[in-house]
C-alpha positions in Angstrom: 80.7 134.9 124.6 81.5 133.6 121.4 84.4 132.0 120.4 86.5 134.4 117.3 86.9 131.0 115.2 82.9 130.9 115.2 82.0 134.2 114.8 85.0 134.3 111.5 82.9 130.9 110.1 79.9 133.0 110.4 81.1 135.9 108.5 82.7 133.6 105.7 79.4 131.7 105.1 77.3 135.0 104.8 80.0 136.3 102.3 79.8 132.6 100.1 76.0 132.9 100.3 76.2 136.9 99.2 78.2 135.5 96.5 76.0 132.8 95.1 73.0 134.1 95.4 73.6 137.7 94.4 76.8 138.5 92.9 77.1 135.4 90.7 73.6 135.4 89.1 74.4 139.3 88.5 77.6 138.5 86.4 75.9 136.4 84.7 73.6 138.8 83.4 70.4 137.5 85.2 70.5 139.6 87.7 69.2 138.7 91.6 65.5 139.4 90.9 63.1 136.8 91.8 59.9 137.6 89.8 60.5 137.0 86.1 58.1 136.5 83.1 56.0 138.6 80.6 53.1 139.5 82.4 55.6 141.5 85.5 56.9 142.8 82.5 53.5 143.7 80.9 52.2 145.1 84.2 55.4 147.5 85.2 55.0 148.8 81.3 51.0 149.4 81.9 52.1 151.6 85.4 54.7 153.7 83.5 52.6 154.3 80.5 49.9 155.6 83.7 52.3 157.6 85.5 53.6 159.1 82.5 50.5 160.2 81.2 49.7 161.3 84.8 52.9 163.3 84.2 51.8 165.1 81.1 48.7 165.5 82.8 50.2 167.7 85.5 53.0 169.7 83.9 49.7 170.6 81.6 47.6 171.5 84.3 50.8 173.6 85.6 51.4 175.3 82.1 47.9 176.6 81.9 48.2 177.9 85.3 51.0 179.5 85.2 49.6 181.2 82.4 46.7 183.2 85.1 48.2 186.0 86.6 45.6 187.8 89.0 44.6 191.3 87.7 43.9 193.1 90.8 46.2 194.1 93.5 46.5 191.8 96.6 44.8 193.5 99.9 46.7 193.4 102.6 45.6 192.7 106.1 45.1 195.9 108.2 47.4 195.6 111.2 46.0 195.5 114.6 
């Protein structure tokens, strides 16, 4: 079992590394991400521009289908 003094050093040095290598960068306005640099930046610009334009893409598709409304009367199955 382990002792409570070890298992309270434990917890303190996870909360001082939470600190320095989350909470501090953050409030510093750096934030905790590890990839940094134009061409991430260039690259997650390039997918929203796509998925926007995918976006458009589909609420078009939806606008001219909704647009269709059959013209006959649905069949219905005969019963058995």
């Amino acid at each position: 079992m382990m002792p409570t003094w070890l298992a309270g050093l434990v917890a303190v040095a996870a909360i001082t590394v939470t600190y320095f290598f989350c909470v501090r960068p953050h409030l510093r306005g750096q934030g905790g991400t590890t990839t940094r640099g134009a061409a991430h930046d260039g690259q997650v610009d390039r997918q929203i521009a796509e998925l926007r334009e995918e976006l458009r893409a589909m609420r078009a598709r939806d606008y001219v289908d909704g647009g269709r409304v059959p013209s006959g009367t649905p069949t219905v199955p005969p019963e058995s």
